[in-house]
N, C-alpha and C positions, 0 to 999 in steps of 0.2 A: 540406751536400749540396744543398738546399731552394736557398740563396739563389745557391751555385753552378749550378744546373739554370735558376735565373730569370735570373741571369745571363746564358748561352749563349744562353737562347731569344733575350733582348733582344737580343744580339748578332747573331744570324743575323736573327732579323726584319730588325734592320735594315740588314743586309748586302744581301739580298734587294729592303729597299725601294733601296739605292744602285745596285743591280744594275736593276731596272725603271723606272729615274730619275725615282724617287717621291722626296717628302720623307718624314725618318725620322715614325712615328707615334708619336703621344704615347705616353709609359712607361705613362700610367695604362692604355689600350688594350693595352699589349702583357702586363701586370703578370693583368688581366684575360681576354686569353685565353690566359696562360700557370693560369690558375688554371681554366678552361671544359676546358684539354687533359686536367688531372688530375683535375678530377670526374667528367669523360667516361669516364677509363679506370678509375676505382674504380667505373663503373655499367657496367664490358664495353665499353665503346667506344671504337675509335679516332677519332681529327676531325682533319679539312682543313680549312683557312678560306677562306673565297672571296678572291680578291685585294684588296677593297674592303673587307675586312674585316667587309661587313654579314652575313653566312650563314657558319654552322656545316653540315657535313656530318659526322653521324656513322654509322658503319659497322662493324656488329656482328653480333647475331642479326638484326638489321633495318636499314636505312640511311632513316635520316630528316633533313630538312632544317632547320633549325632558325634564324629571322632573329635578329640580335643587336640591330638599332636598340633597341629598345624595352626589353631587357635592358642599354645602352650608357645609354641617356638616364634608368634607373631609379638605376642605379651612380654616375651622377654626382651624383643626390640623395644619396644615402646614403654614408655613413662608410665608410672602406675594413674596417674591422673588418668592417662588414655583410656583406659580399662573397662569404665561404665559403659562409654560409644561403643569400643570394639567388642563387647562383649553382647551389648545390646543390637549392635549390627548384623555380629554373626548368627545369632539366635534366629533374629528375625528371619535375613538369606536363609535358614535351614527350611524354615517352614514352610517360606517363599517358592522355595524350589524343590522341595518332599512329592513333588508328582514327575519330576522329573526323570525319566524311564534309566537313568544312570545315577549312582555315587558319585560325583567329581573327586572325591577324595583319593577315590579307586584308578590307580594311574595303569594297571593291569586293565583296569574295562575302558577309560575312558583315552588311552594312549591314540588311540585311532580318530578318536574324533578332535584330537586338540587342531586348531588353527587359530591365525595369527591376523589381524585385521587394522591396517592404517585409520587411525583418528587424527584430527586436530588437538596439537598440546592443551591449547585454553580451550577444550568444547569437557576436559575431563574434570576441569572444579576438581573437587572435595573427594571423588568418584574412587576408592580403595580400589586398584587392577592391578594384573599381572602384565607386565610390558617393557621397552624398551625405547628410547628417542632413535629415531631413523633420522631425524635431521633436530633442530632448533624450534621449529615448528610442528613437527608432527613427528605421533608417539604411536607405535606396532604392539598394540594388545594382543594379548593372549586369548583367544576365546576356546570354551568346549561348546557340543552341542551340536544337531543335524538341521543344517542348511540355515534358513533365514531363520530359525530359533535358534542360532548358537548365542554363548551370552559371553563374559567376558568372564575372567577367572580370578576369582579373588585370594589374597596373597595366602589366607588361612588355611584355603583347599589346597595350593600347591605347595604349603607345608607341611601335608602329609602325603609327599611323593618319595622315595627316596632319591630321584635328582635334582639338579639345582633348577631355580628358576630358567638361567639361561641354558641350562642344554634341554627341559623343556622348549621353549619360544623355538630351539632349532628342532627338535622334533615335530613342531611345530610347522614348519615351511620345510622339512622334507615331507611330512603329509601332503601338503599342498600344491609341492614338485611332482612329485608323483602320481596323487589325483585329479589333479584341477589343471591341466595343461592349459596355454593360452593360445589364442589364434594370433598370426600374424599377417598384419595386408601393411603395403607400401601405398602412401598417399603424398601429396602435394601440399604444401604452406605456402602460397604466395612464391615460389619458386625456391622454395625448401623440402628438399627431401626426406620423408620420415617413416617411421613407420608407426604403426599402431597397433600395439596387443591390448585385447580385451580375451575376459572370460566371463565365466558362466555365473562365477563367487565374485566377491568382493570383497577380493585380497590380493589385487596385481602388484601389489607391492612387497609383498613374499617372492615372487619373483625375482625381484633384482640381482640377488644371490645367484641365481641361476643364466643372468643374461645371456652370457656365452651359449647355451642353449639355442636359443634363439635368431644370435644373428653375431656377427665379429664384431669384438672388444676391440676399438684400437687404446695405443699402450696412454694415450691422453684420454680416454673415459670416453663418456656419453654426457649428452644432455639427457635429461629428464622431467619432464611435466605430466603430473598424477593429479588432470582433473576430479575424478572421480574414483572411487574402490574398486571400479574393474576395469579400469582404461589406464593404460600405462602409455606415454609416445615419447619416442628418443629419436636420437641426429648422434649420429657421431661430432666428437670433436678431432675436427680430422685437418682442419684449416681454417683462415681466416672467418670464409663464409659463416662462421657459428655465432660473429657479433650478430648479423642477420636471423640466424635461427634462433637467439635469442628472443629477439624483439619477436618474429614469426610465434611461437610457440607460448611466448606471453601472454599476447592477446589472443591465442584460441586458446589457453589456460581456460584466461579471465570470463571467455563468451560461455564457455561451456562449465565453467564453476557460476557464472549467474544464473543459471536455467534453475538453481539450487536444489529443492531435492534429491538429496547423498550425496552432492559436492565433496571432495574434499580440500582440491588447494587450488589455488589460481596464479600460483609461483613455480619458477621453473628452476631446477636442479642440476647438479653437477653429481652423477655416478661416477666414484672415480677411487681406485683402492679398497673396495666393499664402503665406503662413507658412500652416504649421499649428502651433501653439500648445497643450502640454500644458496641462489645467485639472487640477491634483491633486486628486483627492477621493478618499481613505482610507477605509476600512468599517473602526470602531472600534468593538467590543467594551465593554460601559461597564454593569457589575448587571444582566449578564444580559441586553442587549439591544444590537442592532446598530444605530450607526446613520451617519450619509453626513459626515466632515468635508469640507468643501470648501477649497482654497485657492487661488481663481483668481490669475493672474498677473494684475499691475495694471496693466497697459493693459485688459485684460477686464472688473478690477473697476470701470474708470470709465465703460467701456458700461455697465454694470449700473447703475448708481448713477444716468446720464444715463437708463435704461430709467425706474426708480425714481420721478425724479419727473416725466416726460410725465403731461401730464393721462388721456391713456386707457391709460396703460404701454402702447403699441404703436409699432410702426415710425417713425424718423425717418424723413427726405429721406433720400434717396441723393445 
């Protein structure tokens, strides 16, 4: 019954397009919104397609408008096995979010409101976003939306943008350059010098891009440890002393990612060439005492080693 009901549609679709002396549209297109007409009416809705195929109108308890490009350009990535989920996902997000005082799809309205927000890679599962790896562990979502309601941006709304994902994400953190300034104060680590930006959002890690702002790049980077979404604290790597700020920096990572509530890393980094670069260092347990293993990645360990033997272990050239 299934393949005869897909049948007919294909049929009349394209009777319809010989009838408006259109060329027939692609099966995959028709196969697609013959599967959008039946999730629509397993969620209460009936749907119209706009002539052009781009817009869904469904009309129910509520009539909402619904673009398809960006749901059309998502489906051609993906497997047609995928299609029930993705198709049934987006539907749902529509309705989901239909009180939402903006179109996301609308990159003219919602251009202003895009920002960009640090997560943990494994907290994102199964989770369809728009984003970016900043390090191994942690991935830079896309979010739209005002203040603690922004939400994260799914790949099908930012397939009806006409720019890429990535120069969205950097529209993205020039927003947040520009609106969300951070504060800076100079503080103490156990006789390590650092400083500490925080702000207002929770996004100090859209920052990074902008460090220079802030305070001097030397030409061997920063450290970096991003306990939480609005707390950024860096050291320079500027000499030896940075094995110390290591360890220094770890374990206030770790004290101030256990408080948990919006943690988000308890590992400290190497900003260095726009990467940010995890440095592992483990707190190992060992007769009763704790203590810091390190195991920088090896473009890091060769700064070190170059730190190591300068005659005054301090900063090269830039």
């Amino acid at each position: 019954m299934r393949l005869f009901r897909r049948r007919r549609d294909r049929q009349t679709d394209r009777h319809r397009d010989r009838q408006a002396d259109r060329p027939p549209r692609p099966v995959e297109e028709v196969d697609l919104d013959s599967l959008l007409a039946l999730v629509a009416d397993t969620l209460g809705y009936a749907c119209s397609f706009a002539p052009d195929g781009g817009t869904l109108t469904l009309s129910g308890p509520r009539r909402i408008m619904v673009r398809l490009s960006g749901l059309r350009a998502e489906a051609r990535r993906r497997s047609r096995e995928d299609w029930p989920m993705l198709v049934s996902e987006h539907l749902s997000h529509v309705l989901a979010t239909a009180d939402e005082p903006f179109d996301a799809c609308d990159l003219t309205r919602v251009g202003v409101l895009l920002r960009t927000r640090a997560r943990p890679a494994d907290e994102l599962g199964a989770d369809r976003v728009v984003g970016r790896h900043l390090s191994t562990d942690l991935v830079e979502i896309l979010t739209v939306g005002y203040g603690a309601a922004a939400r994260p941006v799914r790949p099908e709304e930012a397939g009806c943008w006409p720019i890429t994902a990535a120069r969205a994400l950097e529209l993205a953190a020039d927003n947040i350059g520009d609106d969300e300034p951070l504060s800076v104060t100079e503080a103490d680590l156990g006789g390590v010098a650092i400083r500490r930006l925080n702000g207002a959002a929770p996004n100090a890690a859209a920052h990074l891009r902008r460090l220079g702002d802030y305070l001097p790049v030397p030409a061997d980077g920063v450290l970096v440890a991003l306990p939480d979404p609005a707390t950024m604290v860096v050291h320079p790597v500027e000499g030896i002393g940075v094995v110390r700020a290591i360890e220094r920096m770890r374990l206030f990572a770790q004290r101030e990612f256990d408080r948990g509530d919006g943690a988000l890393s308890p590992q400290v980094y190497w900003w260095h060439g726009d990467r940010l670069v995890l440095i592992r260092a483990d707190l190992v347990s060992q007769e009763g005492q704790t203590r810091l293993v390190v195991a920088p990645p090896p473009e890091f360990a060769r700064v070190l080693a170059a730190l190591a033997v300068r005659p005054d272990g301090g900063p090269g050239r830039a």
